[in-house]
VEXMARTOR-60571 format. One record per residue: residue in three letters; y, z, x of N, C-alpha, C in turn; residue number from 1. Coordinates in steps of 0.001 Angstrom, whole numbers. Layout:
N
<site><code>ALA</code><n_Y>Y</n_Y><n_Z>Z</n_Z><n_X>X</n_X><ca_Y>Y</ca_Y><ca_Z>Z</ca_Z><ca_X>X</ca_X><c_Y>Y</c_Y><c_Z>Z</c_Z><c_X>X</c_X><pos>NUM</pos></site>
...
END
This chain:
54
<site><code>UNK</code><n_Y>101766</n_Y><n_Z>112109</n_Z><n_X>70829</n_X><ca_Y>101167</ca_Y><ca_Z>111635</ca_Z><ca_X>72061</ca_X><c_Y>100806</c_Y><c_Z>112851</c_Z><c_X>72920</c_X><pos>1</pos></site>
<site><code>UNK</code><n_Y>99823</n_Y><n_Z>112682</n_Z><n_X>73498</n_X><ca_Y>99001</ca_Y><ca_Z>114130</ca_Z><ca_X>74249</ca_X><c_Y>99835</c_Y><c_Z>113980</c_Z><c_X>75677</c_X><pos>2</pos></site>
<site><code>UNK</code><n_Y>99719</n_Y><n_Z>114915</n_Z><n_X>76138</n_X><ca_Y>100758</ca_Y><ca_Z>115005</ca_Z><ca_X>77601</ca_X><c_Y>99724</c_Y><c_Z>114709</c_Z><c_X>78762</c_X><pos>3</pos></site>
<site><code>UNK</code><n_Y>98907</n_Y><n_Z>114344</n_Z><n_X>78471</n_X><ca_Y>97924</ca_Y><ca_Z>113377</ca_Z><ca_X>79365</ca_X><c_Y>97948</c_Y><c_Z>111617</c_Z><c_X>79027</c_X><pos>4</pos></site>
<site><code>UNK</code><n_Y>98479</n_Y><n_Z>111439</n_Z><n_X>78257</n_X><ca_Y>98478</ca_Y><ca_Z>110249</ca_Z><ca_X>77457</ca_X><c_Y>100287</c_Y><c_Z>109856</c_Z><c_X>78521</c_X><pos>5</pos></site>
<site><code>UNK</code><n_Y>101206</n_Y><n_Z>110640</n_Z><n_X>77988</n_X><ca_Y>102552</ca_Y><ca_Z>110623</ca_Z><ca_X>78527</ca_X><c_Y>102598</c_Y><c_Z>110540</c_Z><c_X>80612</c_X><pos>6</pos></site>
<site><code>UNK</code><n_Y>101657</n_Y><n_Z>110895</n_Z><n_X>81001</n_X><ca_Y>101291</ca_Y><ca_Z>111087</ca_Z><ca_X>82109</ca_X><c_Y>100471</c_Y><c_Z>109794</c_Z><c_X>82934</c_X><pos>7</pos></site>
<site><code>UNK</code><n_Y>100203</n_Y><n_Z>109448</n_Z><n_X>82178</n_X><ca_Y>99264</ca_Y><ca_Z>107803</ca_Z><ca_X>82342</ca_X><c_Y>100169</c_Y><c_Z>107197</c_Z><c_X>82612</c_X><pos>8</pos></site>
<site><code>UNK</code><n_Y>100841</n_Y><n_Z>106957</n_Z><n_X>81557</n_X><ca_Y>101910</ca_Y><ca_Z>105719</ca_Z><ca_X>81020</ca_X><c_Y>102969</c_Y><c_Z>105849</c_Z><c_X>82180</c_X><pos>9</pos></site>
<site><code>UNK</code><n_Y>103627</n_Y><n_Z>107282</n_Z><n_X>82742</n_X><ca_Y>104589</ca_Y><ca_Z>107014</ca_Z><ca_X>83840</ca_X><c_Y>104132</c_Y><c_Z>106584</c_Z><c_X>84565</c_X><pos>10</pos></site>
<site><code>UNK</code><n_Y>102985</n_Y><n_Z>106701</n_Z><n_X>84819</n_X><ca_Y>101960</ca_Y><ca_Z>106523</ca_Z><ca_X>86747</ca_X><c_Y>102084</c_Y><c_Z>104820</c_Z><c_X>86262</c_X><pos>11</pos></site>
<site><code>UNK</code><n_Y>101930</n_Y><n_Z>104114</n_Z><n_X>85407</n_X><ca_Y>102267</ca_Y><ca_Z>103017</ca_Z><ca_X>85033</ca_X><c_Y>104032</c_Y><c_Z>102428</c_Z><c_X>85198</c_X><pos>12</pos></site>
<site><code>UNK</code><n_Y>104869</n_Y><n_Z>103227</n_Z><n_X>85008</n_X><ca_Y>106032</ca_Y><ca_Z>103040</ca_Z><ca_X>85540</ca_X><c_Y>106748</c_Y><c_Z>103446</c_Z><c_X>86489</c_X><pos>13</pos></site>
<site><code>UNK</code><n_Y>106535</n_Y><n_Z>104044</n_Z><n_X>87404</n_X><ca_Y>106665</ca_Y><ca_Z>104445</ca_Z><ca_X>88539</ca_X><c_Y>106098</c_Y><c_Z>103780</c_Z><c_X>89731</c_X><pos>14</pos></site>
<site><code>UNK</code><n_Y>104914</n_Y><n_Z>103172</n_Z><n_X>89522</n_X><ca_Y>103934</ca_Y><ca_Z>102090</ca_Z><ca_X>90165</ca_X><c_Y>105042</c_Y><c_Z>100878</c_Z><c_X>90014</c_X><pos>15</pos></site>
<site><code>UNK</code><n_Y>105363</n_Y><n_Z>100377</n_Z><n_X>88999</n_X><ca_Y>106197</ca_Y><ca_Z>99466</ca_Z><ca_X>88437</ca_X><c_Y>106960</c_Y><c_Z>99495</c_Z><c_X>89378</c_X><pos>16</pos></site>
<site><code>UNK</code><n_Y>108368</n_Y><n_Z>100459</n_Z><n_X>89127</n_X><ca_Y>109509</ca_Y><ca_Z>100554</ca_Z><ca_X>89564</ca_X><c_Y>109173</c_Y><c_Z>100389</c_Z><c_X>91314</c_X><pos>17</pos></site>
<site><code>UNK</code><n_Y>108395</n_Y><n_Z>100879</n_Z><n_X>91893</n_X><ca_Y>108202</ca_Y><ca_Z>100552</ca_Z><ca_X>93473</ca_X><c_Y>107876</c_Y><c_Z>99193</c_Z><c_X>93464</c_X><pos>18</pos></site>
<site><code>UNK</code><n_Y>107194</n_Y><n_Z>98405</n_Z><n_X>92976</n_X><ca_Y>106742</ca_Y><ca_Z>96814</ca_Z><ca_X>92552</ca_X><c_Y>105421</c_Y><c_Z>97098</c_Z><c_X>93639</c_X><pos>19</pos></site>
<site><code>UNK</code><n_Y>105226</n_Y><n_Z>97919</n_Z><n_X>93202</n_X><ca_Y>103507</ca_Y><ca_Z>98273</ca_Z><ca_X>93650</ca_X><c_Y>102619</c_Y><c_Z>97725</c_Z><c_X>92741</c_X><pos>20</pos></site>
<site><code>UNK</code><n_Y>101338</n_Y><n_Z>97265</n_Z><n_X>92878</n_X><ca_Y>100602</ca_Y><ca_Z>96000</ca_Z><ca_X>92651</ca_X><c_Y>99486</c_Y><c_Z>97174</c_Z><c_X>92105</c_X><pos>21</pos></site>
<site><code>UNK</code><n_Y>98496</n_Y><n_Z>96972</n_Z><n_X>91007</n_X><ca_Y>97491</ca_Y><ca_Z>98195</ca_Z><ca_X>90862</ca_X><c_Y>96316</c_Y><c_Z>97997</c_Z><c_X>91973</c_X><pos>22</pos></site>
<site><code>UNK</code><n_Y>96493</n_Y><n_Z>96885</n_Z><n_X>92579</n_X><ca_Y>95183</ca_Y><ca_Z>97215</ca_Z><ca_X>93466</ca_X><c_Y>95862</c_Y><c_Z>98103</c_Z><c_X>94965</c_X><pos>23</pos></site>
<site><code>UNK</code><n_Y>97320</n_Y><n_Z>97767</n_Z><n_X>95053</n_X><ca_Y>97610</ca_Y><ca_Z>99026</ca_Z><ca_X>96288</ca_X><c_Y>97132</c_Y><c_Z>100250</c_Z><c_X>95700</c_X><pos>24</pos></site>
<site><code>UNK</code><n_Y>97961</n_Y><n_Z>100476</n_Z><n_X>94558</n_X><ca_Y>97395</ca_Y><ca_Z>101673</ca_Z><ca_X>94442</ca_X><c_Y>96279</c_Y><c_Z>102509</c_Z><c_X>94537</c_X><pos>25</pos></site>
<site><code>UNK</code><n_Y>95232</n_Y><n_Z>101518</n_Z><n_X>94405</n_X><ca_Y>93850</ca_Y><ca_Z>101792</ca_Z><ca_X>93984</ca_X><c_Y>93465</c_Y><c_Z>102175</c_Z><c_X>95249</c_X><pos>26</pos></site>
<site><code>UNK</code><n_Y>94169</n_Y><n_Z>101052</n_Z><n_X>95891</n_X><ca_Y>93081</ca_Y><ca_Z>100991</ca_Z><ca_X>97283</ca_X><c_Y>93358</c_Y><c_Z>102347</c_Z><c_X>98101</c_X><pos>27</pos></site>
<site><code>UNK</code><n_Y>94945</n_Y><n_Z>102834</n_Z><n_X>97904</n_X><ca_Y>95350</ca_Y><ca_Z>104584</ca_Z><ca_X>98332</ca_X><c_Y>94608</c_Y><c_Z>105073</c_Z><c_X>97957</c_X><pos>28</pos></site>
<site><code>UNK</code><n_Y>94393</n_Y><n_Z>104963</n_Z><n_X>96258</n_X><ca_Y>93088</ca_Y><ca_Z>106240</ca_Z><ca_X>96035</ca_X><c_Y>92075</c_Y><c_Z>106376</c_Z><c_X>96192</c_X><pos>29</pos></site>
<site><code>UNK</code><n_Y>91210</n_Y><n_Z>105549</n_Z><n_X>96572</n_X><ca_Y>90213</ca_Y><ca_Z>104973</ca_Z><ca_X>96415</ca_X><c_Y>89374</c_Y><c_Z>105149</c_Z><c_X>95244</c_X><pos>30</pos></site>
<site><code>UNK</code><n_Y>90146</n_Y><n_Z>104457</n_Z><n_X>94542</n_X><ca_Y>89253</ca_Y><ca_Z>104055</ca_Z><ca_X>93345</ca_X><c_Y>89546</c_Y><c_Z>102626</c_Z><c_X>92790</c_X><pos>31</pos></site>
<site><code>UNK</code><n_Y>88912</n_Y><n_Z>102280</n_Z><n_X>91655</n_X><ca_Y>89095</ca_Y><ca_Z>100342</ca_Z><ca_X>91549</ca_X><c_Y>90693</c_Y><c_Z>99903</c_Z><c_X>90858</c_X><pos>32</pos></site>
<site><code>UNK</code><n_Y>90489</n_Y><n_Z>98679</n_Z><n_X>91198</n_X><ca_Y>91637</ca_Y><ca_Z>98164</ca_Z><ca_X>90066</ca_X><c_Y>91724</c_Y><c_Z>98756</c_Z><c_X>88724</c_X><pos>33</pos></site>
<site><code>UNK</code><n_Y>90611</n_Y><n_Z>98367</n_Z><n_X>88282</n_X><ca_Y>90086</ca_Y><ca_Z>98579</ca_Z><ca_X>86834</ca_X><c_Y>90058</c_Y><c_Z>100069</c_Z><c_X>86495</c_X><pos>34</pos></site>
<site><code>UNK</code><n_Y>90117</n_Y><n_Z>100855</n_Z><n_X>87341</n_X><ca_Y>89860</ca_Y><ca_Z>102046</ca_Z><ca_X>87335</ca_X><c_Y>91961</c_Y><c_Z>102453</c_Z><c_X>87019</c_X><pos>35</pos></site>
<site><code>UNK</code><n_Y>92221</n_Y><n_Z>101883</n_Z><n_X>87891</n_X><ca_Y>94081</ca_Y><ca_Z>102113</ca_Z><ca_X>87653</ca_X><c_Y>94723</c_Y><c_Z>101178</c_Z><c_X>86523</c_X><pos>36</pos></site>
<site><code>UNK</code><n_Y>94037</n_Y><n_Z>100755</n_Z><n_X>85563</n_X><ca_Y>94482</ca_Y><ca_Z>99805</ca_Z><ca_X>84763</ca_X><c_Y>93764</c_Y><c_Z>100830</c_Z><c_X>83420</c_X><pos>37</pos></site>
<site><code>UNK</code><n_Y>92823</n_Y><n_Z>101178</n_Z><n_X>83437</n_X><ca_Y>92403</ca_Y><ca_Z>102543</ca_Z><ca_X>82500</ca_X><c_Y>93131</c_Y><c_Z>103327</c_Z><c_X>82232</c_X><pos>38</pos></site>
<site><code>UNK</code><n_Y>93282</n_Y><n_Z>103728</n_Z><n_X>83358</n_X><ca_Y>93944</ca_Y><ca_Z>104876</ca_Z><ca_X>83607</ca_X><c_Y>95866</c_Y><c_Z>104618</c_Z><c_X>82631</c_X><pos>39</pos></site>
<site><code>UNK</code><n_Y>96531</n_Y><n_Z>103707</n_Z><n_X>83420</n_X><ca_Y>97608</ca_Y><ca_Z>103628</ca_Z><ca_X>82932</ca_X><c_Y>97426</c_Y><c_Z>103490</c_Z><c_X>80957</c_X><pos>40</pos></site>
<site><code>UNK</code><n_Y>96468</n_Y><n_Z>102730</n_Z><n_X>80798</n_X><ca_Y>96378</ca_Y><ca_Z>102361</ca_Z><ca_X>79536</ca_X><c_Y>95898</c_Y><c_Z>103630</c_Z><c_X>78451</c_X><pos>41</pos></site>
<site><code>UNK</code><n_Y>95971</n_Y><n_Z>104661</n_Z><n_X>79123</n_X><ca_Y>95316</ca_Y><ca_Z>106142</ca_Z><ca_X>78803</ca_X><c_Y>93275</c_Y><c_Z>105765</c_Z><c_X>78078</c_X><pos>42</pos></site>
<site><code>UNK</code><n_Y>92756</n_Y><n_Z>104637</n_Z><n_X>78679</n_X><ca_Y>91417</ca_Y><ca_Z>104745</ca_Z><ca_X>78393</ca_X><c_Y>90282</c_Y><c_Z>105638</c_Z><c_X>79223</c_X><pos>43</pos></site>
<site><code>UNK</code><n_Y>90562</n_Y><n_Z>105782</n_Z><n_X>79911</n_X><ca_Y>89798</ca_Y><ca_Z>106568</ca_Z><ca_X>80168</ca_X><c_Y>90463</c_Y><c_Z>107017</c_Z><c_X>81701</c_X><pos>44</pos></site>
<site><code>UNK</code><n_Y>90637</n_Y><n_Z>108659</n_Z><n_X>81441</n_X><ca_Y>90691</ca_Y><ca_Z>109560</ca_Z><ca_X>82590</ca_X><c_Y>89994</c_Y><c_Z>110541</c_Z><c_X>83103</c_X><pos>45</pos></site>
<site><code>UNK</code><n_Y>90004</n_Y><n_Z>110688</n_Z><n_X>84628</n_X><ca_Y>89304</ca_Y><ca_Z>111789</ca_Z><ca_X>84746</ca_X><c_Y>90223</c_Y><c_Z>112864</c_Z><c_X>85625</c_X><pos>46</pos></site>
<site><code>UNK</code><n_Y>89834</n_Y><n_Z>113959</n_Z><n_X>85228</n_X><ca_Y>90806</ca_Y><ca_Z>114880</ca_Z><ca_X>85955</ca_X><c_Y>91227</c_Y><c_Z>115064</c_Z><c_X>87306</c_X><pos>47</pos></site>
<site><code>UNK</code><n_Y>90127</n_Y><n_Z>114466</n_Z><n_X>87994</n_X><ca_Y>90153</ca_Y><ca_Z>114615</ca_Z><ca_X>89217</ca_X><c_Y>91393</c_Y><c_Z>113595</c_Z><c_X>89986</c_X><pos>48</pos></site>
<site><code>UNK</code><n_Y>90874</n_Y><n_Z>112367</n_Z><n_X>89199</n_X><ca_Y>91772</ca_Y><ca_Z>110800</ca_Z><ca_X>89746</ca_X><c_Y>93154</c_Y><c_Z>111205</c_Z><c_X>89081</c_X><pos>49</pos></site>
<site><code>UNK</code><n_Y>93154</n_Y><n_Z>112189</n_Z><n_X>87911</n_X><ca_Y>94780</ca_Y><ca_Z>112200</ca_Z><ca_X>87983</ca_X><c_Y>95107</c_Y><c_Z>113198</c_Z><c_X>88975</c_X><pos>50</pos></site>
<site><code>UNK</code><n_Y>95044</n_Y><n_Z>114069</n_Z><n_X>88830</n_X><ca_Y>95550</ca_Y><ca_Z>114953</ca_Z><ca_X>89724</ca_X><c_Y>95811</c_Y><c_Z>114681</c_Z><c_X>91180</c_X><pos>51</pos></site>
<site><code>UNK</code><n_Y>95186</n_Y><n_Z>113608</n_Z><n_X>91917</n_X><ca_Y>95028</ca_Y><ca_Z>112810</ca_Z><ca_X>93281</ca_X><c_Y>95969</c_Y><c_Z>111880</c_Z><c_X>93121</c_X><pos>52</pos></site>
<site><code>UNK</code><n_Y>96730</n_Y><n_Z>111396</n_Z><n_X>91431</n_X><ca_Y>97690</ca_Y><ca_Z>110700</ca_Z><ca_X>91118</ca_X><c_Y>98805</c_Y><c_Z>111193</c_Z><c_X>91381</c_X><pos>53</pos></site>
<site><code>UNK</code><n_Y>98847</n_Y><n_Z>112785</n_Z><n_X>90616</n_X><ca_Y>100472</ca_Y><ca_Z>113201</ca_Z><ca_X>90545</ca_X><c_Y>100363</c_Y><c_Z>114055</c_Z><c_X>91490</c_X><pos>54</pos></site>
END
């Protein structure tokens, strides 16, 4: 597993563990639901939205 792949998946459990909803999140980053549901699922990232993640 790529350490961008491992990096998704926590932002997926850590979101969790607060019982944070993906559209709060989204709406902090401003970017979409769908966009934080990618993301966790490691489909598609971009460097920028992670890094504004961790």
């Amino acid at each position: 597993m790529r350490q961008e792949e491992v990096t998704c998946r926590k932002i997926g459990r850590v979101r969790g563990l607060h019982q944070m909803k993906q559209e709060t999140l989204a709406e902090a980053l401003g970017i979409s639901q769908q966009a934080v549901s990618k993301i966790e699922q490691s489909e598609q990232v971009e460097d920028v939205t992670l890094g504004r993640i961790a």
